[in-house]
N, C-alpha and C positions, 0 to 999 in steps of 0.2 A: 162522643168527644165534642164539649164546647168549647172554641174563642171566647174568651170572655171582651167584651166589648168596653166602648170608653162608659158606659152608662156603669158597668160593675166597679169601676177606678173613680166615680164620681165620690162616692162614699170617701167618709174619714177614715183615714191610718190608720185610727184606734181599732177600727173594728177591722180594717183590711189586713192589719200587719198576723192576725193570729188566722186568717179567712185565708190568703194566700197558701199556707201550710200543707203541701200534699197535693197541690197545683203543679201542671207541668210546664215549666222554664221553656220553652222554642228557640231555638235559633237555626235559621238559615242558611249556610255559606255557599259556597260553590261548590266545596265538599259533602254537603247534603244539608239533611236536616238533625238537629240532635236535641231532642228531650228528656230535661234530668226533672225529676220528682222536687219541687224546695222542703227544705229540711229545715231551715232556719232564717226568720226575718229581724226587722229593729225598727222603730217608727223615728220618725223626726217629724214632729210637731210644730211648726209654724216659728213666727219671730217670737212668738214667747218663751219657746225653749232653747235654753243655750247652748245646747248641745247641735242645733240646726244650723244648716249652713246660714240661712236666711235671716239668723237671730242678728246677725251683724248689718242686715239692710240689703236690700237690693242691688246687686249689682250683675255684671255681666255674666261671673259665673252663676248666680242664683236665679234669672230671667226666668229658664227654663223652668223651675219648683213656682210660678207665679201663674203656671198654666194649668190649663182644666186639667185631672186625673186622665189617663191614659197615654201619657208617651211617657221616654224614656230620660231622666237625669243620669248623664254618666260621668265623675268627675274623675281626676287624676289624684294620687292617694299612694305614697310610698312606694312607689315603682310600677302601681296596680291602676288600673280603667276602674270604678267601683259601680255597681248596678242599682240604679234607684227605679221604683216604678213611684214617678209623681202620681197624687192621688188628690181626691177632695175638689174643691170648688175652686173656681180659678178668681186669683187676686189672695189666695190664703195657702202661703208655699209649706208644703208637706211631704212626705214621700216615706216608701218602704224599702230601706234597702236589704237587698236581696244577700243575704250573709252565707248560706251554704245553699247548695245542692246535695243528692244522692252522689256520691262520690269523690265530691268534692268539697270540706269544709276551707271555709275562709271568703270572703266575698274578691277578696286577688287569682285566689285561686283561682274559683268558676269563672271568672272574666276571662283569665286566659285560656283555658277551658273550652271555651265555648266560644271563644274570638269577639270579645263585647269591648269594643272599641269606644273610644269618643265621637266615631262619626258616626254612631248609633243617640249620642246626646239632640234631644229635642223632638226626636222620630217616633209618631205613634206606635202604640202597643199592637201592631197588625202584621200577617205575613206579609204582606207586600211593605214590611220595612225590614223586615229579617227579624224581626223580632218579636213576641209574642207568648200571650199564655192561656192554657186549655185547663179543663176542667172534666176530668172522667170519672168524678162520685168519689173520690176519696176524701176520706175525711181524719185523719191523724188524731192520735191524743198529743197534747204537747203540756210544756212547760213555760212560764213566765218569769223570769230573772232580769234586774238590773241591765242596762245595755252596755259594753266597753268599749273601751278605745276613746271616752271623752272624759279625759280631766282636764281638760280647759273650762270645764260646764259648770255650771251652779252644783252644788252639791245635791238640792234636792231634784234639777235635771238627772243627775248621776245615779240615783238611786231609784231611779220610775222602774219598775217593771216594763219596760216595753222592748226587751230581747225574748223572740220565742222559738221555739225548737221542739221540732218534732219530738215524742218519748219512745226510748228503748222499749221494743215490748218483746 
């Protein structure tokens, strides 16, 4: 079993968001430790895609997506804490948000889930934040589809393949 370190989150979304798949999610509490398999990711691609938080400009809640790959964006989102691993090179805000888990589809759900708070927003990707992701050889078939939940985006944002998802085998 490997941490994958901030050098594996240096990498672009494009290739991290389908590479994540079949990696195992960490979390920490006081209750223990609990590791769900990801099932489903979605990229957000910098200020040029309108579907990113950051497509509207830097500000206080984007700061965090403007830093090097390996810590955590976590924003507030319909009731729900949402899971982003920032990824890619710092000053070009990007991120993979983490959409389901093994038992848990929806990315509100696995938040609560797994107790993924906003005081997890900014904190590297390492146990000593509680937060954290391993790598034990698996390697999933998946699928490529459209991502949802963004019709405020440009149409051709809307339509990217960049939602992917483990396959039923």
């Amino acid at each position: 079993m490997a941490i994958l370190s901030s050098a594996y989150f240096a990498a672009d979304s494009r290739m991290l968001a389908p590479d994540l798949l079949g990696k195992l999610l960490c979390r920490s509490t006081a209750a223990g430790i609990q590791r769900r398999r990801i099932t489903e990711t979605e990229i957000y691609y910098g200020t040029e895609d309108t579907a990113c938080h950051a497509s509207h400009g830097r500000t206080l809640r984007t700061e965090v997506m403007y830093h090097a790959g390996g810590v955590a964006y976590v924003y507030h989102c319909h009731m729900f804490d949402l899971l982003n691993l920032v990824t890619g090179p710092a000053e070009h805000p990007e991120c993979v948000l983490i959409r389901g888990v093994e038992g848990f589809l929806g990315p509100g759900r696995l938040s609560k889930a797994m107790d993924i708070t906003r005081a997890l927003n900014g904190l590297p990707l390492t146990p000593e934040s509680g937060l954290w992701i391993e790598y034990d050889g698996m390697r999933p078939k998946y699928t490529a589809a459209p991502r949802i939940g963004i019709m405020s985006a440009a149409p051709v944002d809307r339509e990217r393949p960049w939602r992917f998802t483990v396959s039923q085998t």
